[in-house]
C-alpha positions in Angstrom: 27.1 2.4 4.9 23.7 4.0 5.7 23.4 5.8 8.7 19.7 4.8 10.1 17.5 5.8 13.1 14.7 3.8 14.2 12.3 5.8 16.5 10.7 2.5 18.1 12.1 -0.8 16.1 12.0 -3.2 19.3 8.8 -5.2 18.1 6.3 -6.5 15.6 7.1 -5.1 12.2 9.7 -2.5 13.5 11.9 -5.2 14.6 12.0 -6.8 11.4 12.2 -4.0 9.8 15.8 -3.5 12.1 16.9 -6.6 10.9 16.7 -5.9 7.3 19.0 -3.1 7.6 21.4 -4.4 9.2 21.8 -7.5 6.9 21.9 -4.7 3.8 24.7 -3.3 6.1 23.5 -0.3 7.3 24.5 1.6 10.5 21.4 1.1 12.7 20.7 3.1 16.1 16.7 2.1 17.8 15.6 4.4 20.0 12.7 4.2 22.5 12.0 4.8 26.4 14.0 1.3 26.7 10.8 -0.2 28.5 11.0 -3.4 26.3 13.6 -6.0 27.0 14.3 -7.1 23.1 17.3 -9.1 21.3 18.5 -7.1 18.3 21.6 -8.0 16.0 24.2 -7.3 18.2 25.6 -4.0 15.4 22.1 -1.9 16.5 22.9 0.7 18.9 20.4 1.6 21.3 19.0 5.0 22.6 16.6 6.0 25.3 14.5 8.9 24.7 10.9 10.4 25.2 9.2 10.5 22.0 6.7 13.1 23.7 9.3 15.4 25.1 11.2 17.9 23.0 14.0 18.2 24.7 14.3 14.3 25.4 14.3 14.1 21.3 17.0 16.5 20.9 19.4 13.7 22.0 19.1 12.2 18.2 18.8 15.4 16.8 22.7 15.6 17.9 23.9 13.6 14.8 23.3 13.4 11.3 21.0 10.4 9.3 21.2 9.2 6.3 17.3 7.9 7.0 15.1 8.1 10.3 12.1 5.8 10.1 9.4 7.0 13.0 7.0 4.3 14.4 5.8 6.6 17.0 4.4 9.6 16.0 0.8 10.0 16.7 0.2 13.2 16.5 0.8 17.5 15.3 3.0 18.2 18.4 5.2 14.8 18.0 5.6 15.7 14.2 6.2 20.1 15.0 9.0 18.4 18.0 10.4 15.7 15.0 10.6 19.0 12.6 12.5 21.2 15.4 15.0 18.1 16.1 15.8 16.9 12.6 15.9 19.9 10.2 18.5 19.7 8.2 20.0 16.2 9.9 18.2 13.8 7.9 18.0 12.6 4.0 14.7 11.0 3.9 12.0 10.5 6.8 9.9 7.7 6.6 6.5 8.2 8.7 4.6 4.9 9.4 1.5 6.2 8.6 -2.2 4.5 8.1 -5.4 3.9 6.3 -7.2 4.9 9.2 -6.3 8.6 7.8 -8.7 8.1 5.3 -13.0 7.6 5.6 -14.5 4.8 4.2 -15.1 4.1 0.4 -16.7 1.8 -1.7 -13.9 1.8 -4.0 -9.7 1.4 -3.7 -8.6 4.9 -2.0 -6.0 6.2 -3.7 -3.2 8.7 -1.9 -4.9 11.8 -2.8 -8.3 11.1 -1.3 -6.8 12.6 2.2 -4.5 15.3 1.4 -1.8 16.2 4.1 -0.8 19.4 2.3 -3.7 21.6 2.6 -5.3 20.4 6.0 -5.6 22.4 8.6 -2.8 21.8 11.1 -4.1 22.2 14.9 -1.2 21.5 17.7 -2.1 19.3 19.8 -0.5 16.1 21.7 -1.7 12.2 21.3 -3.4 12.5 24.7 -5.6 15.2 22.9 -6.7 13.8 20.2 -7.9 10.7 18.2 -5.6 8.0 16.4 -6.8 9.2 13.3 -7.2 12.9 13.9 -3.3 12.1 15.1 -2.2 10.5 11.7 -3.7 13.1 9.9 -2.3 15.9 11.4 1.2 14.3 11.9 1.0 14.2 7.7 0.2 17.6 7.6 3.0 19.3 9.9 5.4 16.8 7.8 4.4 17.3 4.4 3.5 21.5 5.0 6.5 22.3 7.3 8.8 20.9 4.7 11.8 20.5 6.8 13.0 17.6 5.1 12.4 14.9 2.3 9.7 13.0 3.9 7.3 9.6 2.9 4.4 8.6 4.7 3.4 5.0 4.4 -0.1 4.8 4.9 -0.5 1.1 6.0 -3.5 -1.3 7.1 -4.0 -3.1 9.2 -0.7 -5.1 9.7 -0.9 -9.1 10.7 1.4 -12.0 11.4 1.6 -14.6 14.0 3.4 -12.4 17.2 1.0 -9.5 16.3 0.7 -7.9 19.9 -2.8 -6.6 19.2 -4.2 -9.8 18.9 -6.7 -9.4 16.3 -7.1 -11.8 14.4 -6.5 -14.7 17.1 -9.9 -12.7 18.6 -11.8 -14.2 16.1 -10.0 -17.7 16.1 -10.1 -17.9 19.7 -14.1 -16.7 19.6 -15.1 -19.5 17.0 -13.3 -22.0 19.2 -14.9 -21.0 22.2 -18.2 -20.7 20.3 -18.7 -17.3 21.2 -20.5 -14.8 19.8 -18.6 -11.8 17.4 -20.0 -9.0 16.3 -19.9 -7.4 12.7 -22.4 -5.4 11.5 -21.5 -5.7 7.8 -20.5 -8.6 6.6 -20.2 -7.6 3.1 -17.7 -4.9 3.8 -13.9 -5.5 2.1 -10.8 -4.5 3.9 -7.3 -4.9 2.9 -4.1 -6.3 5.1 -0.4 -6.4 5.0 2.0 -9.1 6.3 4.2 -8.0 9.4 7.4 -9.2 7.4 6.2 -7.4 3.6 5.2 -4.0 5.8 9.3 -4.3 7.1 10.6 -5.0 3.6 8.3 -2.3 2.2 9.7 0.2 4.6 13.6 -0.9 3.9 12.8 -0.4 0.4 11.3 3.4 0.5 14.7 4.9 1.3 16.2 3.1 -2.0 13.8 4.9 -4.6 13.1 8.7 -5.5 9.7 8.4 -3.9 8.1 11.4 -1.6 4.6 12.1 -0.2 2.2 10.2 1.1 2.2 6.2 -0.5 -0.3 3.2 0.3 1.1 0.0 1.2 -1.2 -2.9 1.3 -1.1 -6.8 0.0 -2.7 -7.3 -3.3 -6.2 -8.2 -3.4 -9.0 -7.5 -0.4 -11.2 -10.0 1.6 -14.8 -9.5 2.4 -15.6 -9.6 6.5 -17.8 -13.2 5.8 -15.0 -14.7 3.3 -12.4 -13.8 5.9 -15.2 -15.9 8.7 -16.1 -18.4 6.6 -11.7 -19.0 6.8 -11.5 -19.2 9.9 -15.1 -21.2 10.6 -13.5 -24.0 7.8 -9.9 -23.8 9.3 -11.6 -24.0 12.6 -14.3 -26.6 12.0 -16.6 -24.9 13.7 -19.6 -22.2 12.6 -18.6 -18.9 13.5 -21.7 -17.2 15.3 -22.1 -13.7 14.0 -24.5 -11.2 15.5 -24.8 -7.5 13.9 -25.2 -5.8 17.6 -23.4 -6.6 20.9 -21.4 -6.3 23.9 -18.1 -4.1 22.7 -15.9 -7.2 24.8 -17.1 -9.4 21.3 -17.6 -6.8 19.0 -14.7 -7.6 16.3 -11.5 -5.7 15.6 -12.3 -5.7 11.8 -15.7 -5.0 12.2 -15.7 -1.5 9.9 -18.9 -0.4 9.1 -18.6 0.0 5.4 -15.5 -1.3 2.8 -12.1 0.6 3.7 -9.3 -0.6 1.3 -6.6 0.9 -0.6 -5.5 1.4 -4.0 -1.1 0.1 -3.9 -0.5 1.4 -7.4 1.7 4.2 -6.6 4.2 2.1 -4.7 3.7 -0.7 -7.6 4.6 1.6 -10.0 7.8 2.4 -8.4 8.7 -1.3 -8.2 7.7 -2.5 -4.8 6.4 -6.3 -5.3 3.6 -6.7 -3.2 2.8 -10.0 -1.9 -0.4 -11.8 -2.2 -2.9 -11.6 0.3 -4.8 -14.7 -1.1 -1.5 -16.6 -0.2 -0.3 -15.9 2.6 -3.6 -14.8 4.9 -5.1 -18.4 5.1 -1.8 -19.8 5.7 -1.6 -17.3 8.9 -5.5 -18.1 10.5 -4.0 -21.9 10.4 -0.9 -21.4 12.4 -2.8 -19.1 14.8 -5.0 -21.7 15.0 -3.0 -24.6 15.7 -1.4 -22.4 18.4 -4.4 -21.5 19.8 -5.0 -25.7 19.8 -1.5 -26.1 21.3 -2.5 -23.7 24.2 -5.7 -25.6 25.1 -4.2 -29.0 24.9 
């Protein structure tokens, strides 16, 4: 039985993710600052700790893991304090990574368009810096300090129907409400992955040989007006899209230029990726009757 740490599993895809491994049987320990009230499997033990303090850390740092998957590291100082705690206690760590570490690109980026191994590594904590400045440099201590065998997933951005951030149900709930949204290119293509495919991707890294940094994305993209022309059709209603506005209605997806990735990597090492053409329409409908459901 694998031994497992989850550094934040309690919601979204981390909690599926904690599911999966316990029904392969592994040994599962979630630890987080205990803030969230969740129902896990009743097998998972739980830990407290401070993911931005050291010393709060060390407490998992106390026993050895087969795997420790970390949600929660955002930045060089969370990644220098994961290196200090772990070396030499861990088989594989699994980093959730993310395409923002990357710029945009008219083409599929592939792994090594950013490259954790030679950039410049500058300590700093996730107060100091930016989300992708944090990524980046979290890669970099990982993958340059070498303390143990590590894989960064580098995902998009990740949807289902309890998604938290509530991006996609922006745009459902603004066509609805007939308000305005603004993108200011339409023709741009972005990529997605399911909630539940991110967890089974991230249960299936630690079976494989694979290291480094890996992309982990749905197959196929979706340009910004054939993801609005969806949800305007599952809707019934014209979505009203204005190039500048208020930041309240500007859209979560709204990237400036295309930003998807290239999955071959992890395809090539047997991960079946799902479909986004399948399963992407099928979510803006359930959002959408639930959005109904609320208003009735």
């Amino acid at each position: 039985m694998k031994k497992v740490l989850v550094l934040g599993g309690t919601r979204f895809f981390g909690k599926r993710l904690v599911q999966l491994l316990v029904e392969a049987g592994a040994d599962v320990t979630v630890a987080t600052r205990g803030f969230t009230q969740v129902e896990l499997p009743a097998s998972v033990k739980r830990m407290t700790l401070d993911r931005d303090d050291v010393h709060s850390l060390a407490v998992a740092g106390e026993e050895q893991w087969d795997v420790v998957y970390d949600n929660i590291c955002y930045s060089s100082q969370n990644a220098m304090d994961a290196c200090k705690v772990f070396r030499g206690k861990v088989g594989k760590y699994v980093l959730t990574s993310t395409l923002s570490v990357y710029d945009y690109a008219e083409e599929p980026l592939q792994e090594e368009a950013f490259d954790p191994y030679t950039y410049e590594i500058n300590r700093k904590t996730r107060d100091e810096t930016t989300y992708q400045e944090g990524k980046r440099q979290a890669e970099a201590v990982f993958f340059q300090e070498k303390a143990f065998p590590v894989v960064a997933v580098r995902f998009p951005i990740v949807l289902a129907e309890d998604d938290y951030t509530r991006r996609l149900w922006f745009h459902i709930e603004h066509v609805q409400e007939e308000l305005p949204i603004g993108i200011t290119n339409l023709a741009a293509r972005i990529c997605f992955i399911h909630a539940q495919e991110a967890a089974q991707f991230l249960a299936w890294v630690p079976t494989t040989s694979i290291t480094g940094p890996v992309n982990a994305c749905s197959d196929g993209t979706v340009s910004l007006a054939e993801l609005m022309e969806m949800i305007a059709q599952t809707v019934g209603k014209p979505a009203r899209i204005e190039p500048t506005i208020d930041a309240s209605d500007a859209s979560p997806f709204g990237f400036v230029a295309s930003f998807y990735m290239d999955n071959s990597k992890a395809k090539a090492a047997g991960f079946p990726f799902w479909s986004l053409d399948e399963w992407v329409s099928v979510l803006v409908k359930n959002l959408n009757e639930e959005y109904t459901s609320e208003k009735a």
